[in-house]
C-alpha positions as CSV (number, residue, x, y, z in Angstrom):
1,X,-45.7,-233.9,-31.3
2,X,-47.5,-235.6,-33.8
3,X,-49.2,-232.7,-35.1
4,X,-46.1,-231.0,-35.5
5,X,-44.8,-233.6,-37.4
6,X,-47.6,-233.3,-39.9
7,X,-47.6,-229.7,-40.2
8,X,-43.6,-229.8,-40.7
9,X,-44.5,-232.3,-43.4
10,X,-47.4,-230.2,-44.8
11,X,-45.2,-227.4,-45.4
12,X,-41.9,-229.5,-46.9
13,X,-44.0,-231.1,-49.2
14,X,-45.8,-228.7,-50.7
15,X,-42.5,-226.9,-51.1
16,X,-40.8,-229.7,-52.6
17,X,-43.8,-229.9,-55.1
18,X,-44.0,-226.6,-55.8
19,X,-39.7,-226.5,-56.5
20,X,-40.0,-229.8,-58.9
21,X,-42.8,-228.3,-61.2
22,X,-40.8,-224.9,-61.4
23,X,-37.6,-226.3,-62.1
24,X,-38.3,-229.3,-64.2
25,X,-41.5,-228.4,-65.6
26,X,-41.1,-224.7,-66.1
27,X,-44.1,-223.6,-63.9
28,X,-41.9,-220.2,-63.3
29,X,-44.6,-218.2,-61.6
30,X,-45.6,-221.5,-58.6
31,X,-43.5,-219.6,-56.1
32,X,-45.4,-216.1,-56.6
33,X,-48.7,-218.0,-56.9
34,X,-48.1,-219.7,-53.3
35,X,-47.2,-216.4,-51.6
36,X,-49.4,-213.9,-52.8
37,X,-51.7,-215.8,-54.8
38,X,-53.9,-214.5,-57.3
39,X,-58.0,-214.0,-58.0
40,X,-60.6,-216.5,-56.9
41,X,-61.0,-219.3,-60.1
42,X,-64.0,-221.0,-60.2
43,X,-62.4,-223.7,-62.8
44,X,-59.9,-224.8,-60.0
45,X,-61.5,-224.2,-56.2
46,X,-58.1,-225.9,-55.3
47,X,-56.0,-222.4,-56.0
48,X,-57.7,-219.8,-54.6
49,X,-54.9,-217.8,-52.0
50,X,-50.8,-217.5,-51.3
51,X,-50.1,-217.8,-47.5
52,X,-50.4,-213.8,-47.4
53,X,-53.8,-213.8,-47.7
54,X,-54.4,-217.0,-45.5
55,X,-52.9,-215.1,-42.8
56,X,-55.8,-212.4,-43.2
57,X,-58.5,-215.0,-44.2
58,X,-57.3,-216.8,-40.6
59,X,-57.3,-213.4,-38.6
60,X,-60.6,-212.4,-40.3
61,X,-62.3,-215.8,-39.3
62,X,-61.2,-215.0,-35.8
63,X,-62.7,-211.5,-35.6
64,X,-65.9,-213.0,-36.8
65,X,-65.7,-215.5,-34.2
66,X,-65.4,-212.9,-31.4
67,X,-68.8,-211.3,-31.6
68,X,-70.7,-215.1,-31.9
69,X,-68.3,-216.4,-29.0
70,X,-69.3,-213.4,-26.9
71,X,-73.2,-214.0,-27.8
72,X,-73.3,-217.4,-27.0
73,X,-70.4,-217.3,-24.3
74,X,-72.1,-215.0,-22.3
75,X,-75.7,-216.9,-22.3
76,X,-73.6,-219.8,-21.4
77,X,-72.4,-218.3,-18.5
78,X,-76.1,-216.9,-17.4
79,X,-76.8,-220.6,-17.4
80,X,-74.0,-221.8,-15.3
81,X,-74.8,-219.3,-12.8
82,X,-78.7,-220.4,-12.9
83,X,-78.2,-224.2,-12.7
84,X,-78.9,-225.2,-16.0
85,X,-76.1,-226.5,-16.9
86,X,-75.7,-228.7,-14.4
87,X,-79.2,-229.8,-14.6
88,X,-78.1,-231.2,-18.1
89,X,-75.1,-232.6,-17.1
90,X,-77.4,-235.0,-14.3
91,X,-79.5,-235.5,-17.7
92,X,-77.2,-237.0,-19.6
93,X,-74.6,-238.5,-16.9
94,X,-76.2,-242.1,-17.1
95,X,-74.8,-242.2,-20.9
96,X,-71.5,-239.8,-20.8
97,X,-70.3,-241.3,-17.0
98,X,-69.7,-244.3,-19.0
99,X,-68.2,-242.4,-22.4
100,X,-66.0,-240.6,-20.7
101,X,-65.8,-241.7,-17.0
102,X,-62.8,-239.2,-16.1
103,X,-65.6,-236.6,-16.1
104,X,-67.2,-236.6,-12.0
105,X,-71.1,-237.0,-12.3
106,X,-72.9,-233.9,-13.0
107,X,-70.3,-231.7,-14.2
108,X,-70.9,-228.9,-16.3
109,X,-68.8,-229.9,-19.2
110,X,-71.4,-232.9,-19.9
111,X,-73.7,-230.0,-20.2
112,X,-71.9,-227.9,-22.7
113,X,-70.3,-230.9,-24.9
114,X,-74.5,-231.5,-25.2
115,X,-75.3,-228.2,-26.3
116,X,-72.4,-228.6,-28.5
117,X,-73.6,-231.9,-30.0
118,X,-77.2,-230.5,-30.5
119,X,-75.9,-227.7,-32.3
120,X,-74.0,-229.7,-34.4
121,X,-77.0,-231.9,-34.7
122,X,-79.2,-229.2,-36.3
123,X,-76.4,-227.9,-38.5
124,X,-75.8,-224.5,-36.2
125,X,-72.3,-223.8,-36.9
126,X,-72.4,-220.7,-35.0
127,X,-73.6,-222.4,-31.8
128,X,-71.5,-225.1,-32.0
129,X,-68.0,-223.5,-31.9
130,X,-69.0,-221.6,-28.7
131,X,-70.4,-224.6,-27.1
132,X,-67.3,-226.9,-28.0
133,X,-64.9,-223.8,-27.1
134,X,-66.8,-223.7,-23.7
135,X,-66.9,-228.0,-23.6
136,X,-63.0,-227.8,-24.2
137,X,-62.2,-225.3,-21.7
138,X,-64.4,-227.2,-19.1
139,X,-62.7,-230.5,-19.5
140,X,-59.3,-228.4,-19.5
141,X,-59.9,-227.8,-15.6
142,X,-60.4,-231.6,-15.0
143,X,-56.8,-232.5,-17.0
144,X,-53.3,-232.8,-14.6
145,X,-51.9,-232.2,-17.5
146,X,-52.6,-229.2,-19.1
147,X,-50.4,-229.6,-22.3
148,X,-51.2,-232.9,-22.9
149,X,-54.8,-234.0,-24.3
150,X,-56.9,-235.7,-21.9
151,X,-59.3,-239.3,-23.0
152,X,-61.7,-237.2,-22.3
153,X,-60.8,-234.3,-24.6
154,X,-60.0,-236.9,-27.2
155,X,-63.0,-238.7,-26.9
156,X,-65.3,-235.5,-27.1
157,X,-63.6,-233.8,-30.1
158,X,-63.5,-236.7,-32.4
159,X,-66.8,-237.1,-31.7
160,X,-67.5,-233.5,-32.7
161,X,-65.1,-233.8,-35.8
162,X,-67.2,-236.5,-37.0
163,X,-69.8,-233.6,-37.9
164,X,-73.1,-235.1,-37.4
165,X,-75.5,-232.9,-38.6
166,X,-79.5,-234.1,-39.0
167,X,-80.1,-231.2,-42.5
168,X,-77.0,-230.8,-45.3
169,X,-78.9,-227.3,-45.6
170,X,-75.9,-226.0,-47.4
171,X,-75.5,-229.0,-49.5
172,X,-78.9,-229.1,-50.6
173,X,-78.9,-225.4,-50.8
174,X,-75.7,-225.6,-53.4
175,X,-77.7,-228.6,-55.4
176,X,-80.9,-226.7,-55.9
177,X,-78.8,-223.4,-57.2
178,X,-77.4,-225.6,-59.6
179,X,-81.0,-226.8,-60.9
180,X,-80.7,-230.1,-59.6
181,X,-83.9,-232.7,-60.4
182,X,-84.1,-233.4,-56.8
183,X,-82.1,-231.2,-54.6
184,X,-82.8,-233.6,-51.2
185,X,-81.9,-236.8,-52.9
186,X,-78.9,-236.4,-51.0
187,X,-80.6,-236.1,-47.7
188,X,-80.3,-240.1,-46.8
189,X,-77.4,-240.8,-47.7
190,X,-75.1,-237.6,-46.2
191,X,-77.7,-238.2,-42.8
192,X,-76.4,-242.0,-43.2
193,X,-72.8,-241.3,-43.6
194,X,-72.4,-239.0,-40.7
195,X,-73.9,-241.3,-38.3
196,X,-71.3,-243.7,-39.7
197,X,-68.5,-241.6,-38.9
198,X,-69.2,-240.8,-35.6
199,X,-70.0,-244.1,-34.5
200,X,-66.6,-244.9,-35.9
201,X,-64.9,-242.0,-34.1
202,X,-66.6,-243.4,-31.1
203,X,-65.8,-247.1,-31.6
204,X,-62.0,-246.3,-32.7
205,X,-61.7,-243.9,-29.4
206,X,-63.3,-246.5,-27.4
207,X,-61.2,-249.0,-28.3
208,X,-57.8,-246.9,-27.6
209,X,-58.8,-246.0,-24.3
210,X,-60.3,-249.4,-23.2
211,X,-64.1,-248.3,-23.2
212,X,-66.4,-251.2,-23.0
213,X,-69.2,-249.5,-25.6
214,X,-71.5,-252.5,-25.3
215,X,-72.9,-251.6,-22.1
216,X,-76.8,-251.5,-21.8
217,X,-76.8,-248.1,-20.9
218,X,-74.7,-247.3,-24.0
219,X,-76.5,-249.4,-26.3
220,X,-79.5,-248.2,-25.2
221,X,-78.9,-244.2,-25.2
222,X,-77.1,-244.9,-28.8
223,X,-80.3,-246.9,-30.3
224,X,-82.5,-244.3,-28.8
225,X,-81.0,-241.5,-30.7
226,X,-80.7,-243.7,-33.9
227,X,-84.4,-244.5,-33.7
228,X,-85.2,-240.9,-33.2
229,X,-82.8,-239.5,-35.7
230,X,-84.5,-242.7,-38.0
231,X,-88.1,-240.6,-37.4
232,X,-87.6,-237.4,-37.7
233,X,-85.3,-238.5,-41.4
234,X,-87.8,-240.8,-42.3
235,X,-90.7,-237.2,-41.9
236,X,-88.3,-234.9,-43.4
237,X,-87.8,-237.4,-46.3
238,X,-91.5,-236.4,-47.2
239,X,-90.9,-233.0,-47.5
240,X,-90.0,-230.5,-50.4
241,X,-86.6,-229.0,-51.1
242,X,-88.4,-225.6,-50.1
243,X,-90.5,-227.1,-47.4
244,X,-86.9,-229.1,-46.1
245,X,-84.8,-225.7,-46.1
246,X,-88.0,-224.1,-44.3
247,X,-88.3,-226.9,-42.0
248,X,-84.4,-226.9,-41.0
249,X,-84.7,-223.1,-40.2
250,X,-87.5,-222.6,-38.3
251,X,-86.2,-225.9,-36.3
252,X,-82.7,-224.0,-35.7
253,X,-83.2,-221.1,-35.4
254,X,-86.1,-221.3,-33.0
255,X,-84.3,-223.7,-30.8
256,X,-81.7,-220.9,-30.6
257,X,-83.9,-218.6,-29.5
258,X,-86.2,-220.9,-27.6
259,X,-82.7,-221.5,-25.7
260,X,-82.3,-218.0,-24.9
261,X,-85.3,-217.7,-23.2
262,X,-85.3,-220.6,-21.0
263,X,-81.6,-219.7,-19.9
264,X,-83.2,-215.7,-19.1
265,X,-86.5,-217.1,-17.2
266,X,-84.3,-219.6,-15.2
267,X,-82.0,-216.9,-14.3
268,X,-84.7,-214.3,-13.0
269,X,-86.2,-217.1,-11.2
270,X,-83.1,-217.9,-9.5
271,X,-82.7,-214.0,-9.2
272,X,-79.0,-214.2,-11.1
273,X,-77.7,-210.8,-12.2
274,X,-78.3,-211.7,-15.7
275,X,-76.4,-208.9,-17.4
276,X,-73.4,-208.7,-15.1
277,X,-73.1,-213.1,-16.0
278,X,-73.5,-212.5,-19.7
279,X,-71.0,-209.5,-19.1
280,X,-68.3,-212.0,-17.6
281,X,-68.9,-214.6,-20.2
282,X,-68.9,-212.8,-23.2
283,X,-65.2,-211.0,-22.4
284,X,-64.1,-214.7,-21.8
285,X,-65.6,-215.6,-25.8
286,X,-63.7,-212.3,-26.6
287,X,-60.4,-213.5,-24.9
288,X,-60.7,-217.3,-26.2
289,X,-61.6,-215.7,-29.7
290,X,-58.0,-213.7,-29.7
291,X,-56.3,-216.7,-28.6
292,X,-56.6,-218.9,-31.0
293,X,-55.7,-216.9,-34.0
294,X,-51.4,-218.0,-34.0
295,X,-52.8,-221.6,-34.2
296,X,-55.3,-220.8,-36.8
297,X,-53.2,-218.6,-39.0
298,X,-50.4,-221.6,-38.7
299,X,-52.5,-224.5,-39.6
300,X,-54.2,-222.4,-42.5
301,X,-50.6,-221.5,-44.3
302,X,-49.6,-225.4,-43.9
303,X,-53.1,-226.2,-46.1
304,X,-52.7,-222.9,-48.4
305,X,-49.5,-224.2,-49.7
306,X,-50.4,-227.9,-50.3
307,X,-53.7,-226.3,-52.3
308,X,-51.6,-223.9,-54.2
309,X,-48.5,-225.8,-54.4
310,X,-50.2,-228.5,-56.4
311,X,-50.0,-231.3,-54.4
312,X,-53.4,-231.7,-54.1
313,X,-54.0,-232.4,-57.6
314,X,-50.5,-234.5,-57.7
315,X,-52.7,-236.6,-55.2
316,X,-55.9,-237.1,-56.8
317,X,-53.7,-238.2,-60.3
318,X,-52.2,-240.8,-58.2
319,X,-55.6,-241.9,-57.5
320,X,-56.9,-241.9,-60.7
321,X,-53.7,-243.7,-61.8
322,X,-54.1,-246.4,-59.5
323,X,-57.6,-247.4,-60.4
324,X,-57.2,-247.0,-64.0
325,X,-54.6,-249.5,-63.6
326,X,-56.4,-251.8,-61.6
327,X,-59.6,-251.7,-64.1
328,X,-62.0,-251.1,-61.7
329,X,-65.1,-248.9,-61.5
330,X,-63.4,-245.4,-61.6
331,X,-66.8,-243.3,-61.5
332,X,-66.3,-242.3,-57.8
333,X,-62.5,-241.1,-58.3
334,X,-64.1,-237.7,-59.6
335,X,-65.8,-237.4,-56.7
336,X,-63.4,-238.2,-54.0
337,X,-61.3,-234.6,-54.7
338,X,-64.4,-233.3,-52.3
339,X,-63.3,-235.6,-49.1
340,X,-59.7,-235.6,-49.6
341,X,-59.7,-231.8,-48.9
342,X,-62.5,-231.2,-46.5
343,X,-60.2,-232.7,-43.4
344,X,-57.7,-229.7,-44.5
345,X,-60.4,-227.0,-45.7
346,X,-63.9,-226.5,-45.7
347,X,-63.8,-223.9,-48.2
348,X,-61.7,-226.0,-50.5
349,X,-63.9,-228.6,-50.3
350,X,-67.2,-226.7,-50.9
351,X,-65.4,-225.1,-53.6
352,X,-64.3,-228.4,-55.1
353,X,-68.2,-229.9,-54.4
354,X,-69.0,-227.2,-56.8
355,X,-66.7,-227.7,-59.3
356,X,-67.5,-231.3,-59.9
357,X,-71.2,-230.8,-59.7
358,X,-70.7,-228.2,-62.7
359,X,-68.1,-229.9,-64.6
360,X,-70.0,-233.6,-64.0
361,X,-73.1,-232.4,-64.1
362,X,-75.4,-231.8,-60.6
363,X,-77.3,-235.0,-60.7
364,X,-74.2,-237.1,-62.0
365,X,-72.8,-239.9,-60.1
366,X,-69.7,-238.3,-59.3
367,X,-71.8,-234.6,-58.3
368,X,-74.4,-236.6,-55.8
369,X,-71.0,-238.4,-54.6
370,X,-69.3,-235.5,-54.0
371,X,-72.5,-234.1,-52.0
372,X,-72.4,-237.1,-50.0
373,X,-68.6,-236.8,-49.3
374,X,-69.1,-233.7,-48.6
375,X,-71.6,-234.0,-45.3
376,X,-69.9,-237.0,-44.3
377,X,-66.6,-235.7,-43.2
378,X,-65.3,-232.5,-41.5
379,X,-62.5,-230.3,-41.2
380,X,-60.0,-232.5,-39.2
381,X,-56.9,-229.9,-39.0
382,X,-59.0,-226.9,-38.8
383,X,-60.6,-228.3,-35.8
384,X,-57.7,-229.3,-34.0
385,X,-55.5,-226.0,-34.9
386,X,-59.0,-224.0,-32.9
387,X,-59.7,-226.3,-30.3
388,X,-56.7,-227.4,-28.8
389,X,-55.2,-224.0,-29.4
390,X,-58.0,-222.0,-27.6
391,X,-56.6,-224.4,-24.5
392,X,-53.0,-224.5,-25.1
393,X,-52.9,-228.0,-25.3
394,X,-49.5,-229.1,-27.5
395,X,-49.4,-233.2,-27.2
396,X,-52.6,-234.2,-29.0
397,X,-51.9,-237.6,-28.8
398,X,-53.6,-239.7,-31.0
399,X,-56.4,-237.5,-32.1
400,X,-55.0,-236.7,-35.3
401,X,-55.1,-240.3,-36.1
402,X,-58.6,-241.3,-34.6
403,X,-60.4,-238.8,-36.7
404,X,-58.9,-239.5,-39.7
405,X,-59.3,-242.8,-39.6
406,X,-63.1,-242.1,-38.6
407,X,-62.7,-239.8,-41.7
408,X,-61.4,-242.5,-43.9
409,X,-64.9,-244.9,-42.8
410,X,-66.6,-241.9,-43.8
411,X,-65.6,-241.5,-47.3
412,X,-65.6,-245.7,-47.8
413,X,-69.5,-245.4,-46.3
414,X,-70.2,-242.5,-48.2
415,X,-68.9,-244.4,-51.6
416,X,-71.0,-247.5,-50.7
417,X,-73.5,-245.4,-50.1
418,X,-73.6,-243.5,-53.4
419,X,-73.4,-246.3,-55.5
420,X,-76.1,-248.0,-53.3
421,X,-78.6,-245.2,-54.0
422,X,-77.5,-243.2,-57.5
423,X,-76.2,-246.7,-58.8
């Protein structure tokens, strides 16, 4: 219900917006702009389609999705078959039985909301849709009630909406085609600001559904992967833009495939038919794929038309009003456009990352800002519209509101942050 709400509001505001400015300010052509839209502008990232192309932008995402959900589905399901899964759920059950204690010890959703972590972890966007697709469909067979979200569902995907990823590759990609001094000098802070968020999407979560997080095992698991992350940060600190981008792929990308082959040799050892399981899993990735698109295509249009409606800019103004008036420090206001639209849109919020990094400049305060707003959030709405929609789950409860509030932390960490280490 509550996401309803919000998308009915999405939708009525960004048609009332869009009704004012044509009839009191004369902006004649708004109407035309938010249905059909017009050509990509680089000056403003915050107009790029009308609702008609959203609808094949949304579709188009989803065909994509089908070959990578079939890929990774179908390996998935060689694994269940051999044991691995469920050799990774016993892993990790010390840790998750207390995180999430509906799920019954050894379980194979604890294995797949890992793989989905780890992907997320090294930045493997790919990976990590299957995995949480898989994680949510899992923890779907454990829920009474299948339109309603579970703790356990709401547990696991604010803590994947958090977005912790070890390598802004992307980010640091963006900053170096823009000539930056130091492309990583953004590395600390974005890997600092995403463990903020999630601990705050874990804490907030916690807190709702009467977890006690100060357990020793808890404390212990969560300071174990701090110290680790701290290591491996502290190494990859010492390392070039090139030799950080080289790094990150041969990391990823031979994980994925050192994955694969673990997953194939423990198969044949357990003498699985291992084309017949990838077979089965890969039409379920194809099936889950198709699904999802009337939730995609609906949550897309509600965004389209706040972006090209104007409201998004209405928004920001306010911001920079309020500030102004309050004669504070207003340097971060140009940089806060970035995580005010990434919950609603990644693309508008790469696109508006850019924009400020070439209108500011790249190493200004408000384009290194930006950068850090940028890896310290993730697409809230987006998230929810695929996940609970590949399940069919319509109450989402209070997940809307845990992530953005985790969110909201986020962009206040990733402030402090900035003016911490670009002053």
């Amino acid at each position: 219900m509550a996401l309803s709400r919000i998308w009915s509001a999405f939708i009525i505001v960004a048609i009332v917006v869009a009704g004012i400015k044509c009839f009191f300010f004369g902006q004649s052509d708004i109407f035309n702009w938010m249905v059909v839209g017009k050509a990509d502008d680089a000056a403003n990232p915050l107009k790029m389609d009308g609702v008609i192309e959203t609808c094949w932008t949304a579709v188009n995402i989803c065909l994509k999705l089908i070959g990578i959900m079939a890929l990774f589905m179908g390996f998935m399901s060689i694994a269940e078959r051999a044991g691995g899964i469920r050799l990774l759920s016993r892993i990790i059950s010390p840790f998750f039985s207390r995180l999430f204690p509906e799920i019954p010890k050894g379980h194979p959703a604890t294995g797949h909301m890992v793989m989905n972590f780890s992907a997320n972890l090294l930045g493997l966007d790919n990976a990590a849709t299957p995995f949480g697709l898989k994680a949510m469909e899992s923890l779907q067979e454990l829920n009474k009630d299948k339109e309603t979200a579970s703790n356990a569902q709401i547990m696991f995907l604010c803590l994947h909406a958090s977005g912790l990823t070890l390598i802004p590759v992307s980010i640091i990609a963006v900053r170096a085609s823009l000539n930056a001094a130091n492309p990583t000098d953004i590395f600390i802070p974005c890997m600092i600001g995403t463990f903020i968020t999630t601990m705050a999407a874990m804490l907030i979560v916690s807190y709702k559904q009467k977890i006690r997080v100060f357990q020793p095992v808890i404390m212990a698991w969560v300071l174990g992967i701090s110290a680790a992350i701290m290591m491996l940060v502290l190494y990859l600190n010492t390392l070039s833009a090139d030799g950080l981008q080289s790094f990150s792929g041969i990391l990823s990308n031979g994980l994925i495939l050192l994955i694969f082959l673990l997953i194939i040799l423990g198969a044949v050892y357990k003498k699985i038919n291992v084309f017949e399981a990838f077979v089965e899993g890969a039409r379920g990735g194809f099936e889950t794929s198709v699904k999802i698109i009337p939730y995609l295509v609906g949550m897309l249009i509600a965004i389209s038309l706040l972006r090209t409606s104007g409201t998004f800019e209405l928004i920001i103004s306010g911001f920079k009003y309020v500030f102004t008036a309050l004669g504070t420090d207003t340097r971060f206001i140009d940089g806060i456009p970035t995580a005010l639209i990434k919950p609603l849109s990644g693309s508008g919020a790469r696109g508006m990352m850019i924009n400020t990094m070439t209108t500011h400049g790249v190493d200004s305060f408000a384009g290194r800002l930006s950068a850090t707003l940028q890896g310290s959030t993730d697409t809230t709405f987006y998230i929810i519209a695929v996940y609970y929609g590949a399940i069919s789950v319509r109450n989402t409860r209070y997940s809307v509101g845990a992530m953005l509030l985790a969110d909201l932390v986020g962009i206040i960490a990733g402030i402090f942050l900035a003016y911490f280490f670009f002053g």
